[in-house]
Residue frames relative to the residue before (quaternion, step in Angstrom):
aa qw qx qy qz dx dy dz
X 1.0000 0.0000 0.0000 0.0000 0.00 0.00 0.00
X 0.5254 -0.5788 0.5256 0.3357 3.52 -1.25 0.63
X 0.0971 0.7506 -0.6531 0.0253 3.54 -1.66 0.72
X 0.5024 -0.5469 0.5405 0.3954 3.45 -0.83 0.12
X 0.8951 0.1453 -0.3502 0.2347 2.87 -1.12 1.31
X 0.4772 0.6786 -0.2163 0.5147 3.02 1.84 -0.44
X 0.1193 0.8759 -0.4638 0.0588 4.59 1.05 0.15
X 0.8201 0.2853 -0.1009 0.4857 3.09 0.87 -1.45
X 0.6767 0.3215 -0.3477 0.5638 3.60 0.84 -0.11
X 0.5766 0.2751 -0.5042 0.5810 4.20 0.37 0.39
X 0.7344 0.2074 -0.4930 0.4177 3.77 -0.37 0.26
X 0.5664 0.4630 -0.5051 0.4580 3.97 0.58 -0.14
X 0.7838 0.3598 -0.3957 0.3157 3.87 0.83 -0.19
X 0.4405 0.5880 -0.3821 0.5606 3.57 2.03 -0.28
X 0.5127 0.5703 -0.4368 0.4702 3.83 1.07 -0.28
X 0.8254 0.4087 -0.1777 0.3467 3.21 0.41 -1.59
X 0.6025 0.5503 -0.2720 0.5100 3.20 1.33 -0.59
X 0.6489 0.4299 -0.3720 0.5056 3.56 0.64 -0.66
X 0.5415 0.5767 -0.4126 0.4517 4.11 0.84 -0.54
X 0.2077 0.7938 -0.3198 0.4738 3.29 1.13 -0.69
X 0.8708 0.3201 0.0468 0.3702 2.83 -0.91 -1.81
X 0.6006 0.6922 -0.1908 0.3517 3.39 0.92 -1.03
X 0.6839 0.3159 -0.1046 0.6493 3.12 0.28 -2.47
X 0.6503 0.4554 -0.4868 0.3645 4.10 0.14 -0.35
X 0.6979 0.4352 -0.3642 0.4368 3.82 1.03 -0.45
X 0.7819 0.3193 -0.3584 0.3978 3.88 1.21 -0.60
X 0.7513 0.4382 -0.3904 0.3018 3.27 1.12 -0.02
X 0.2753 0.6839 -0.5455 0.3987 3.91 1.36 0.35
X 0.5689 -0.1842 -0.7985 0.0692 1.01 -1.84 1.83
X 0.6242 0.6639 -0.2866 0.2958 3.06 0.97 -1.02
X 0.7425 0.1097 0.0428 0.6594 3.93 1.17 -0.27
X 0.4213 -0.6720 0.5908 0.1480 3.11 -1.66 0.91
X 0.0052 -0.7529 0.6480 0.1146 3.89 -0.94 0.13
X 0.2775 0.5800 -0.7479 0.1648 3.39 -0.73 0.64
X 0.0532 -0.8403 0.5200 0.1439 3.29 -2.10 0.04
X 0.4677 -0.7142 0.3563 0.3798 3.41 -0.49 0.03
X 0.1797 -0.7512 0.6317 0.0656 3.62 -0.84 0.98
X 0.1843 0.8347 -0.5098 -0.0971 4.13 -0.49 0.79
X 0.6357 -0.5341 0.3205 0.4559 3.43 -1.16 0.26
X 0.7016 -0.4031 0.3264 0.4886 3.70 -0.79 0.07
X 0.2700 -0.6623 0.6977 -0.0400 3.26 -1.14 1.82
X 0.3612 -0.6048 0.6998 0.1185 3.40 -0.92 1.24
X 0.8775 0.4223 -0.1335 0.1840 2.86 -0.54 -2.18
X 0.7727 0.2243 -0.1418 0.5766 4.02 -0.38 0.73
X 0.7625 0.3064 -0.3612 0.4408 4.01 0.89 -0.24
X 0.8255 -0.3565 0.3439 0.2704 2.54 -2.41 1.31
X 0.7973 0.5307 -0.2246 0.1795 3.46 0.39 -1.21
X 0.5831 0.5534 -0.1211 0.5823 2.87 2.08 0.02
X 0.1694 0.6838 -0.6631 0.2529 3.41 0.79 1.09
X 0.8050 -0.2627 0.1541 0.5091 3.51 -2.41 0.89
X 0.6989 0.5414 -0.2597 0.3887 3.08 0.04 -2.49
X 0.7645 0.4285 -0.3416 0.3395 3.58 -0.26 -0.59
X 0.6186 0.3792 -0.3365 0.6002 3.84 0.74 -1.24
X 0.6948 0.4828 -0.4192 0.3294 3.90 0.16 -0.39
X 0.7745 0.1655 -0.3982 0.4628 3.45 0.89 -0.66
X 0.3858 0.6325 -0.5803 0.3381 3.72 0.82 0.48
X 0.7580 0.4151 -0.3296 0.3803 3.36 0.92 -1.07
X 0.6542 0.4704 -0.3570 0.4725 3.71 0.80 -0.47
X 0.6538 0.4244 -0.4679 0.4166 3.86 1.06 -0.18
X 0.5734 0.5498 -0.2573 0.5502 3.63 1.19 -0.13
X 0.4652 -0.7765 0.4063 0.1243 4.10 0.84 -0.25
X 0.4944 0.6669 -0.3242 0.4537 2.93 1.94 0.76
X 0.7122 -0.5455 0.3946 0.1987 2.95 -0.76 2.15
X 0.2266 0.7023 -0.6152 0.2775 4.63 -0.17 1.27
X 0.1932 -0.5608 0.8041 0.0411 3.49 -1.53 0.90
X 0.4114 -0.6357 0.6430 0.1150 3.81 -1.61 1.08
X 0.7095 0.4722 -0.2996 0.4289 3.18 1.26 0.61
X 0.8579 0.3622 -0.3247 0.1653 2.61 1.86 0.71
X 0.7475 -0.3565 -0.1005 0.5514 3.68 0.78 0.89
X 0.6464 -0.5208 0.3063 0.4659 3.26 -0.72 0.34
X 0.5522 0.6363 -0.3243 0.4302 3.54 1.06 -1.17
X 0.7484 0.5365 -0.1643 0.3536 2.82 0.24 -1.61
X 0.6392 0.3257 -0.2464 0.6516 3.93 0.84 -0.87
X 0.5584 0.4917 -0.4891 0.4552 3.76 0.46 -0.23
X 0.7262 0.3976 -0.2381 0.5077 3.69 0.69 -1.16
X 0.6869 0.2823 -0.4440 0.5013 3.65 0.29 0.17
X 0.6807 0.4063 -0.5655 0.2276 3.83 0.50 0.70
X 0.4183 0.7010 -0.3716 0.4421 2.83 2.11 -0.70
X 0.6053 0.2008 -0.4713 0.6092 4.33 0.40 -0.77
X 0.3357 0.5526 -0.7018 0.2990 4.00 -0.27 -0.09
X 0.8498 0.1939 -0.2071 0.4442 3.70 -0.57 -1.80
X 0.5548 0.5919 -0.4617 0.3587 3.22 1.03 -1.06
X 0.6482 0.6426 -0.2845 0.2932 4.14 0.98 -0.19
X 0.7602 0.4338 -0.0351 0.4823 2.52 1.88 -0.77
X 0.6436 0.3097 -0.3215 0.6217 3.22 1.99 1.21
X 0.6866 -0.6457 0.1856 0.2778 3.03 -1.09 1.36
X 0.5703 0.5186 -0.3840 0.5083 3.73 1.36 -0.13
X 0.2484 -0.8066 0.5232 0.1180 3.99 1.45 0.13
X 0.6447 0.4021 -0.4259 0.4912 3.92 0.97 0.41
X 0.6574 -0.5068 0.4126 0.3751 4.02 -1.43 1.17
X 0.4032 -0.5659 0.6883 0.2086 3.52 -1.51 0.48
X 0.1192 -0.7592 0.6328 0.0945 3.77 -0.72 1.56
X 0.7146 -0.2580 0.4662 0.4533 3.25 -1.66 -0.57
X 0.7081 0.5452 -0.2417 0.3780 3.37 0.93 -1.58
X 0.6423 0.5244 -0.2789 0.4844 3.42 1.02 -0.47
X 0.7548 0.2788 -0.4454 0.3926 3.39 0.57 -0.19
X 0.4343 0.7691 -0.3314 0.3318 3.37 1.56 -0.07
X 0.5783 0.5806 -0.2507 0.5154 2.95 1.43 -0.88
X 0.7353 0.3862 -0.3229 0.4538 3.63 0.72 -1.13
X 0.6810 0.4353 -0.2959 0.5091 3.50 0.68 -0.47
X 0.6670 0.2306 -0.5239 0.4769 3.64 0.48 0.61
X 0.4997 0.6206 -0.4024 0.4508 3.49 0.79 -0.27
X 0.6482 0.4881 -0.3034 0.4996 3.72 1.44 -0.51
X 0.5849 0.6565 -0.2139 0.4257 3.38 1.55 -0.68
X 0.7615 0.4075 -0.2489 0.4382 3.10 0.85 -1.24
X 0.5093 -0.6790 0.3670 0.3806 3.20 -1.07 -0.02
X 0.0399 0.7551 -0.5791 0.3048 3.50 1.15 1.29
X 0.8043 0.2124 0.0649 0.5511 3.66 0.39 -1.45
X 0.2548 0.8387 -0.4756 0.0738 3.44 0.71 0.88
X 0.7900 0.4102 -0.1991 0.4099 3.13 1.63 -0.27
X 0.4169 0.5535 -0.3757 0.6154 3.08 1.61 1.26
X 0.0198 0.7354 -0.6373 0.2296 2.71 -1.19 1.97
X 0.7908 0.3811 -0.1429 0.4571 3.31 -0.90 0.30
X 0.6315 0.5457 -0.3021 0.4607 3.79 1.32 0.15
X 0.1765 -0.7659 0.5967 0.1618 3.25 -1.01 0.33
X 0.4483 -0.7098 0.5430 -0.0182 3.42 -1.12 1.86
X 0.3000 -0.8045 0.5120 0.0262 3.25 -0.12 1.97
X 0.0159 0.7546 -0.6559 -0.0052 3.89 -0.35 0.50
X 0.5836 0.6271 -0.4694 0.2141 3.79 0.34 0.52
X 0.5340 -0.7644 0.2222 0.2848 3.75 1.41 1.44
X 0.8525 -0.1900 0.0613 0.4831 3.57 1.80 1.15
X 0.4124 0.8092 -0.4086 0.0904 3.34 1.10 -0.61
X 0.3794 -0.7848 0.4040 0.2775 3.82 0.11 0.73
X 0.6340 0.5582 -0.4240 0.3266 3.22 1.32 -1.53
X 0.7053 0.5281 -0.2540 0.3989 3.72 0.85 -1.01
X 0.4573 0.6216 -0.5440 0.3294 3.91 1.20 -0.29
X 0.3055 -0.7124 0.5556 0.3007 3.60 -1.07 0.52
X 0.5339 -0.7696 0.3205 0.1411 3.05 -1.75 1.29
């Protein structure tokens, strides 16, 4: 979804998403393309060193002591977004695993070209 401030990473993911669509139109029959698009994953990513969950948490207004663990401020942004979709529970690693083997298997063999939202509701992103 579009936001203010966010230019280069929401069009590098409408990019990636719209490839997608692409490699699923030149390479049929012969291959599926579909992919998985989730809401912000706290838990297990690089992108979330101290320095980072701290100023995420002070540009958001969420109530943090530097005394307490990394985990521990990591887990109060993760229920942050996780607050701000209608399934109110964090986006894991394990969850997108799930969508991406579920893309493997031959459950969903006849889906190409789609991208597999794993972000537990987010409204801002529902299309209008």
């Amino acid at each position: 979804m579009a936001k203010k401030g966010s230019l280069a990473y929401d069009t590098s993911k409408a990019a990636a998403n719209h490839l997608v669509r692409e490699l699923a139109v030149e390479l049929a029959p012969l291959a599926r393309v579909n992919g998985v698009a989730p809401a912000t994953v706290v838990e297990g990513s690089a992108m979330f060193p101290r320095e980072r969950v701290i100023a995420s948490l002070a540009k958001y207004q969420i109530a943090y002591s530097e005394e307490e663990t990394t985990e521990a401020l990591r887990s109060k942004l993760a229920q942050f977004y996780a607050d701000r979709t209608l399934l109110k529970r964090p986006i894991t690693p394990a969850d997108q695993a799930e969508a991406i083997f579920l893309l493997l298997t031959q459950r969903l063999r006849q889906t190409t070209g789609q991208i597999i939202t794993v972000d537990g509701g987010l409204q801002e992103a529902f299309l209008g």
